[in-house]
C-alpha positions in Angstrom: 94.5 106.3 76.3 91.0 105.1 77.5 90.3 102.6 80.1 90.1 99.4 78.1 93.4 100.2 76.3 95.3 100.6 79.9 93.9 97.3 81.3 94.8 95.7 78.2 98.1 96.6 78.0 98.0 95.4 81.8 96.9 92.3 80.8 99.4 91.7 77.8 102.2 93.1 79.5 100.9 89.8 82.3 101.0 87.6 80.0 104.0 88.6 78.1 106.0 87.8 81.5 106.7 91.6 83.0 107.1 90.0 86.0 111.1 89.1 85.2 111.4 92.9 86.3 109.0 93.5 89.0 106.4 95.1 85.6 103.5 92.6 87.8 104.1 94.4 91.0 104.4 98.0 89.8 101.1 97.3 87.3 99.1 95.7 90.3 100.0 98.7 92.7 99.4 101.3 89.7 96.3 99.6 88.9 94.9 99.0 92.5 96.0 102.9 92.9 93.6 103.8 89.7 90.9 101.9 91.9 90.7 103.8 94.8 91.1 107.0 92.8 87.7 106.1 90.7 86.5 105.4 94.4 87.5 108.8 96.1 84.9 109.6 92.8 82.3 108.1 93.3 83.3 106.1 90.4 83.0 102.8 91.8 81.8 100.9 88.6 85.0 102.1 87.2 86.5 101.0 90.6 85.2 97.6 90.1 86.7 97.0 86.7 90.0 98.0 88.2 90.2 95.2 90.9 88.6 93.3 88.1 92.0 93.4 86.2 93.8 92.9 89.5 92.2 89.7 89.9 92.8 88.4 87.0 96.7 89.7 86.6 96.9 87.5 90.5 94.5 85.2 90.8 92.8 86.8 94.0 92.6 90.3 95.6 94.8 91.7 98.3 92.5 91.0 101.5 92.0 94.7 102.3 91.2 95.3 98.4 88.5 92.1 98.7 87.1 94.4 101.5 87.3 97.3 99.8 85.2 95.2 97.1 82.3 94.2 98.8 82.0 97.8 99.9 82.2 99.2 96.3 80.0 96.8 95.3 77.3 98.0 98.1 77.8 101.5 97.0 78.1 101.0 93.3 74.2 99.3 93.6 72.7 101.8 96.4 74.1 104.9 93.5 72.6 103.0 90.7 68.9 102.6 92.9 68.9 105.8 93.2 69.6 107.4 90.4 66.6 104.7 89.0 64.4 106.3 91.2 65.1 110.1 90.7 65.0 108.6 86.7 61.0 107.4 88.1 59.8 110.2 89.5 56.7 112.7 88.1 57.3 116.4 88.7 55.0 118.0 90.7 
């Protein structure tokens, strides 16, 4: 299953009301666990589009996952610089 089919079925098992079992909680903890996994990767555009999906499922972040954000997002644009610049460079 890729990554667009899992947050989908995320987002449809939202709206179709999973919450009358607890299906929100476990799906935002499961989902905020896939996070920091593409983190500890180095993944962190994939990170991103995981809180992405939390966001949307509740409205807002966890305020240590907004944190974790801002950081992600500093990371995911310092990796992406400098790949462009190793992607610039002549050889010798």
């Amino acid at each position: 299953m890729g990554i667009f089919t899992i947050t989908d079925s995320l987002r449809n098992a939202h709206l179709a009301g999973a919450d009358r079992h607890g299906g929100d909680s476990r799906a935002i903890a499961a989902t905020l666990r896939w996070a920091d996994a593409a983190a500890a990767r180095h993944d962190y555009g994939e990170a991103l589009h995981w809180l992405d999906t939390v966001a949307a499922m509740r409205g807002e972040l966890p305020d240590d996952y907004a944190v974790k954000r801002a950081a992600w997002q500093d990371a995911d644009r310092i990796r992406r610089n400098s790949w462009r610049r190793r992607q610039t460079r002549t050889p010798a």
